[in-house]
C-alpha positions as semicolon CSV with decimal commas, in nm:
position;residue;x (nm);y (nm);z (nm)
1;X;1,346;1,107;-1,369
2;X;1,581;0,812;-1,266
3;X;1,440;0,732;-0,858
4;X;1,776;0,737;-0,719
5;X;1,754;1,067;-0,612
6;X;1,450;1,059;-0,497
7;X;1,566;0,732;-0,240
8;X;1,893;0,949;-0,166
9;X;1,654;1,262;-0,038
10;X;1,474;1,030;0,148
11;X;1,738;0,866;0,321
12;X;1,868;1,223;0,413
13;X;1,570;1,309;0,587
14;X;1,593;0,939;0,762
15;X;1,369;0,707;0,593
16;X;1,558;0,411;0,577
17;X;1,327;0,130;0,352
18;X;1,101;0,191;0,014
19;X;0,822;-0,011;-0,111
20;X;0,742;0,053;-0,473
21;X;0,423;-0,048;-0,590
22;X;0,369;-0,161;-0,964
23;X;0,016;-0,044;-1,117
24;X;0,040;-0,284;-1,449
25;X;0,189;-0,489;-1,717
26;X;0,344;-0,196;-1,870
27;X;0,585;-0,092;-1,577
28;X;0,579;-0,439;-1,368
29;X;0,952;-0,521;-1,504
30;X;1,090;-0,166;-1,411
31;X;0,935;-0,213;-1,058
32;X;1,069;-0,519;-0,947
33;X;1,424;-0,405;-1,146
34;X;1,390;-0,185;-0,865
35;X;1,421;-0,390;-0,555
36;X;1,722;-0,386;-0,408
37;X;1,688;-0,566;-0,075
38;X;2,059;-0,472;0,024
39;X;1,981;-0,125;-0,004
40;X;1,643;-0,145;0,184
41;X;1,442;-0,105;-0,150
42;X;1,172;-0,382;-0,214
43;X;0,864;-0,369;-0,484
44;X;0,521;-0,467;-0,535
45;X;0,408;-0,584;-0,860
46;X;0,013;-0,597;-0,962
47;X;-0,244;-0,422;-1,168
48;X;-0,437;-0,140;-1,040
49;X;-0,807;-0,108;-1,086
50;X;-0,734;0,121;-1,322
51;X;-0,562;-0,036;-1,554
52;X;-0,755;-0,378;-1,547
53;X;-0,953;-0,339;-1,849
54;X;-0,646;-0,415;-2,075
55;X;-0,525;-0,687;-1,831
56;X;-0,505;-1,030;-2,021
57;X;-0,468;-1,357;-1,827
58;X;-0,155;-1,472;-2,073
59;X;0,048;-1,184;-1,819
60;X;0,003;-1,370;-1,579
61;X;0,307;-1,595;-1,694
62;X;0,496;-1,190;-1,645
63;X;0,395;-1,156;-1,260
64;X;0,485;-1,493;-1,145
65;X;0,828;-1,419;-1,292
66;X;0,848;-1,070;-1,121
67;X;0,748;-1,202;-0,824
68;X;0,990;-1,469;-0,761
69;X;1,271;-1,182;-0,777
70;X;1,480;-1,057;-0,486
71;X;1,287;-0,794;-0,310
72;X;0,970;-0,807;-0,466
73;X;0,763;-0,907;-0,148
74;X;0,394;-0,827;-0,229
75;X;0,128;-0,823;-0,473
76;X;-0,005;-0,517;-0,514
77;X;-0,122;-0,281;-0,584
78;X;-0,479;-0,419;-0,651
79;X;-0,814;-0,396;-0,608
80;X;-1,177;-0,230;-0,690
81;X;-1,183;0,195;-0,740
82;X;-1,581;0,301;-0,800
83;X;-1,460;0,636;-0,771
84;X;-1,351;0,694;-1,076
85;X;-1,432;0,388;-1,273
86;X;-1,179;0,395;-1,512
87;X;-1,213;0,018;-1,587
88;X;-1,593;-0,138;-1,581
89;X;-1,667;-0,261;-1,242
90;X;-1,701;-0,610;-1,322
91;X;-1,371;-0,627;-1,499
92;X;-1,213;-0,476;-1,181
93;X;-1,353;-0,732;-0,970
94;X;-1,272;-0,998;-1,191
95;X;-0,903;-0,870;-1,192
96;X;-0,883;-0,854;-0,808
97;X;-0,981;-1,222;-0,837
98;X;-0,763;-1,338;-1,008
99;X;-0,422;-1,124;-0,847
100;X;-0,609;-1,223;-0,523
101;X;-0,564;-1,584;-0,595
102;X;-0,179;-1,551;-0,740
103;X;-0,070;-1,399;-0,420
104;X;-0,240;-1,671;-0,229
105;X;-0,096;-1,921;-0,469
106;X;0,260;-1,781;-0,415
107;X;0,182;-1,698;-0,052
108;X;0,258;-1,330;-0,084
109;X;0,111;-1,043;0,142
110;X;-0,123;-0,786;-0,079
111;X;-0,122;-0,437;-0,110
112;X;-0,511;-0,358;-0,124
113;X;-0,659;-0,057;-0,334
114;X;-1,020;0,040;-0,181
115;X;-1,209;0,341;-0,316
116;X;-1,572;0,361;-0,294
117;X;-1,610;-0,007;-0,296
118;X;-1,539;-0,138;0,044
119;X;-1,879;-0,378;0,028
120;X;-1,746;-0,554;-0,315
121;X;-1,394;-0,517;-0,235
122;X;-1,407;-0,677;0,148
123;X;-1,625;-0,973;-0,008
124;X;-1,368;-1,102;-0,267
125;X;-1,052;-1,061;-0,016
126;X;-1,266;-1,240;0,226
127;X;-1,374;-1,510;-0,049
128;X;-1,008;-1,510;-0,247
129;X;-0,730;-1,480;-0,034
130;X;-0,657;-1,658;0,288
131;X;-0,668;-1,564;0,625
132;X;-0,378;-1,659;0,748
133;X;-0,191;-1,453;0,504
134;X;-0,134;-1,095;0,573
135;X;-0,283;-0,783;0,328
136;X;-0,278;-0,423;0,387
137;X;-0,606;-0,141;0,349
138;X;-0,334;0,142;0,174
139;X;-0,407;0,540;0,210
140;X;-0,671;0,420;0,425
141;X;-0,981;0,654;0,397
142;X;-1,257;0,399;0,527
143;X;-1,502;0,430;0,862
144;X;-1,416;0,342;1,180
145;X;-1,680;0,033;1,151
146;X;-1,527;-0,035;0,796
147;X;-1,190;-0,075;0,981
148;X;-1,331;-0,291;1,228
149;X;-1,494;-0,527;0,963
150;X;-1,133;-0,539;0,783
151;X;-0,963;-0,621;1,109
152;X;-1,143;-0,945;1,149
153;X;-0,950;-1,051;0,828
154;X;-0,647;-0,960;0,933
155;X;-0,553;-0,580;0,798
156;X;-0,309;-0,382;0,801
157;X;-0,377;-0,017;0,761
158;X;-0,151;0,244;0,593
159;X;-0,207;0,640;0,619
160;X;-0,065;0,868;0,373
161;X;-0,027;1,260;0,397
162;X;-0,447;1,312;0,410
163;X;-0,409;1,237;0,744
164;X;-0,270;1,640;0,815
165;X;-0,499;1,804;0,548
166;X;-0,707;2,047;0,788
167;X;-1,032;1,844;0,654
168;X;-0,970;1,531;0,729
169;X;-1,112;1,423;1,091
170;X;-1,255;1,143;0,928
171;X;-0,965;1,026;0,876
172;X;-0,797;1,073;1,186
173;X;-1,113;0,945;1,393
174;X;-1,031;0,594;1,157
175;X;-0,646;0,638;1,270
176;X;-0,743;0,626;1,652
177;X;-0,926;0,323;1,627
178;X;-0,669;0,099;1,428
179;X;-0,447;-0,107;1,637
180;X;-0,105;0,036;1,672
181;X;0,057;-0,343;1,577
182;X;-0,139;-0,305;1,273
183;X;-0,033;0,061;1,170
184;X;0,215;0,187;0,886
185;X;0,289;0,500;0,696
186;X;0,305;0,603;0,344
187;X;0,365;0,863;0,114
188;X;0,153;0,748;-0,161
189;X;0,386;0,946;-0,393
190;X;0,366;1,133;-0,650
191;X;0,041;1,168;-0,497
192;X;-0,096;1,353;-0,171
193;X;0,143;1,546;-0,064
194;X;0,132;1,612;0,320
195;X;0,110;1,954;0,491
196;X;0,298;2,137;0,477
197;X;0,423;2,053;0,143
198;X;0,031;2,033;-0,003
199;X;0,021;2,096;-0,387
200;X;0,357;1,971;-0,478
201;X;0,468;1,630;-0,605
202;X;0,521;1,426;-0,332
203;X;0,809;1,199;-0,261
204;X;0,923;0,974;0,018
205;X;1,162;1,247;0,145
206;X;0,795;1,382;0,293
207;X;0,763;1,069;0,527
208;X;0,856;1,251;0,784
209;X;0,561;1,548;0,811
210;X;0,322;1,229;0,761
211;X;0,495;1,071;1,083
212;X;0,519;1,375;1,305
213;X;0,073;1,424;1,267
214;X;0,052;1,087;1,352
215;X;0,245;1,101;1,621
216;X;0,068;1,367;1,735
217;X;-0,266;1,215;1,737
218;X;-0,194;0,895;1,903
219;X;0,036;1,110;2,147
220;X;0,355;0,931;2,085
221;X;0,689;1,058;2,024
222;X;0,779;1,035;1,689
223;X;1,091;0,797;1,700
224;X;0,866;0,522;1,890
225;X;0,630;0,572;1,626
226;X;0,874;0,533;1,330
227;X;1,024;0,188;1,512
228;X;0,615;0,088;1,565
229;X;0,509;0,109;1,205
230;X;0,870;-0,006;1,073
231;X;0,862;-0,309;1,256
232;X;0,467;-0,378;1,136
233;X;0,618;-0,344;0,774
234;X;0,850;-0,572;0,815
235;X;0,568;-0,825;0,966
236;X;0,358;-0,739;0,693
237;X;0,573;-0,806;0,390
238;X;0,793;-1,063;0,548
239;X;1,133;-0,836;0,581
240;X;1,398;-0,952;0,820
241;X;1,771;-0,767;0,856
C-alpha cells in the first residue's frame, strides 16, 4: 500500500513529522524517495542486522548517494540483533562497522538497532562512531544501568508502544531514568502496536496512545510532552523549520 495514507491518518490524529527508516539495499532508494522535508517527511537509510549477511561493500557507492538527498538525515537503521540471529553474529558486527564509520564519515546521526547484544553493540559505537555526533538506542528495551552506560556516549532513547503493554515495567522503570532532553517516541510500525490497538498493524496514526502512557508515567501533560520529544528529534537528526 502506497504510505500516503498512512502520513494523511497520522496527520489527522496530529502527528506532524515522519522518520522512515530503510532496513537494506533492496528498499534504500524507495526510502529516501520518500523524504519530503517540505511536508515534514525525512528517511533513514541503512542495513538492518538482519539483512547484513547479503550486504556487499560495492553498495556502499548506493548509501552515500541516498544519503546526500533532501531529507534523508540519518543512518539507520543498524546494528547487532542476537535475538534472532538471522545474519551470523560476526557478519552483523562487521556490518555495524562499517555503516558506523559512513555516518561518521558523512557526519550523520544513527539510528541504533540493539537486541540482545548491548555488550558487543555499545563496544563498536563506542570504538566506530564519534562522540560528538549524536545516535539514538530505538524501541529501547535495555536496563536502567544499560541506559546509563549509553548515556555517557551521548544517546538518545526512543520508546515505542511496549511501553503500555500491561508487562512491561521493565520498560517503564528504563523510561524514568532517561533524561527528558534525551527522550523521543516511536511507533516502530508495522510493528508493536500500542494498547489499546495491540494485535493490529501499527501505523504512525497510533503515536498518540504511545504519547498519552508516557505522559502518564513521567506525570506530564501530554502536549508538553509532544513539544519535549519533538524538539529532541529535531536535535537529534539535525531538523530546523
Amino acid at each position: 500500500m502506497a504510505p500516503a495514507p498512512f502520513f494523511a491518518e497520522a496527520r489527522s490524529q496530529g502527528v506532524g513529522r515522519f522518520l522512515v527508516a530503510g532496513t537494506s539495499h533492496e528498499d534504500g532508494d524507495y526510502v529516501s524517495s520518500l523524504a519530503d522535508p517540505g511536508a515534514g517527511i525525512y528517511a533513514a537509510v541503512g542495513v538492518h542486522p538482519h539483512s547484513a549477511e547479503s550486504f556487499s561493500p560495492e553498495e556502499l557507492i548506493c548509501f552515500r548517494d541516498w544519503l546526500s538527498r533532501p531529507g534523508v538525515v540519518a543512518v539507520g537503521e543498524i546494528g547487532l540483533d542476537f535475538y534472532y540471529d538471522f545474519s551470523p553474529r560476526l557478519e552483523q558486527e562487521r556490518v555495524f562497522a562499517t555503516f558506523l564509520e559512513l555516518a561518521a564519515e558523512l557526519r550523520k546521526p544513527v539510528v541504533v538497532h540493539c537486541r540482545e547484544a548491548f555488550a558487543q553493540c555499545f563496544k563498536l559505537v563506542q570504538d566506530y562512531f564519534p562522540r560528538e555526533l549524536p545516535f539514538v538506542v530505538h524501541s529501547f528495551t535495555g536496563t536502567v544501568t544499560e541506559a546509563e552506560q549509553w548515556l555517557a556516549l551521548g544517546a538518545f532513547f526512543s520508546f515505542n508502544g511496549m511501553v503500555t503493554f500491561k508487562k512491561a515495567d521493565n520498560i517503564r522503570t528504563a523510561l524514568a531514568a532517561v533524561p527528558r532532553d534525551r527522550l523521543l517516541l516511536e511507533t516502530d510500525s508495522p510493528y508493536l502496536a500500542p494498547v489499546p490497538y495491540r494485535g493490529k498493524t501499527n501505523t504512525p496514526a497510533y503515536l498518540p496512545a504511545i504519547a498519552e502512557r508516557v505522559a502518564q508515567e513521567l506525570q506530564m501533560e501530554t502536549e508538553q510532552l509532544a513539544r519535549l520529544t519533538t524538539a529532541n528529534a529535531c536535535r537529534l537528526f539535525g531538523i530546523f523549520f
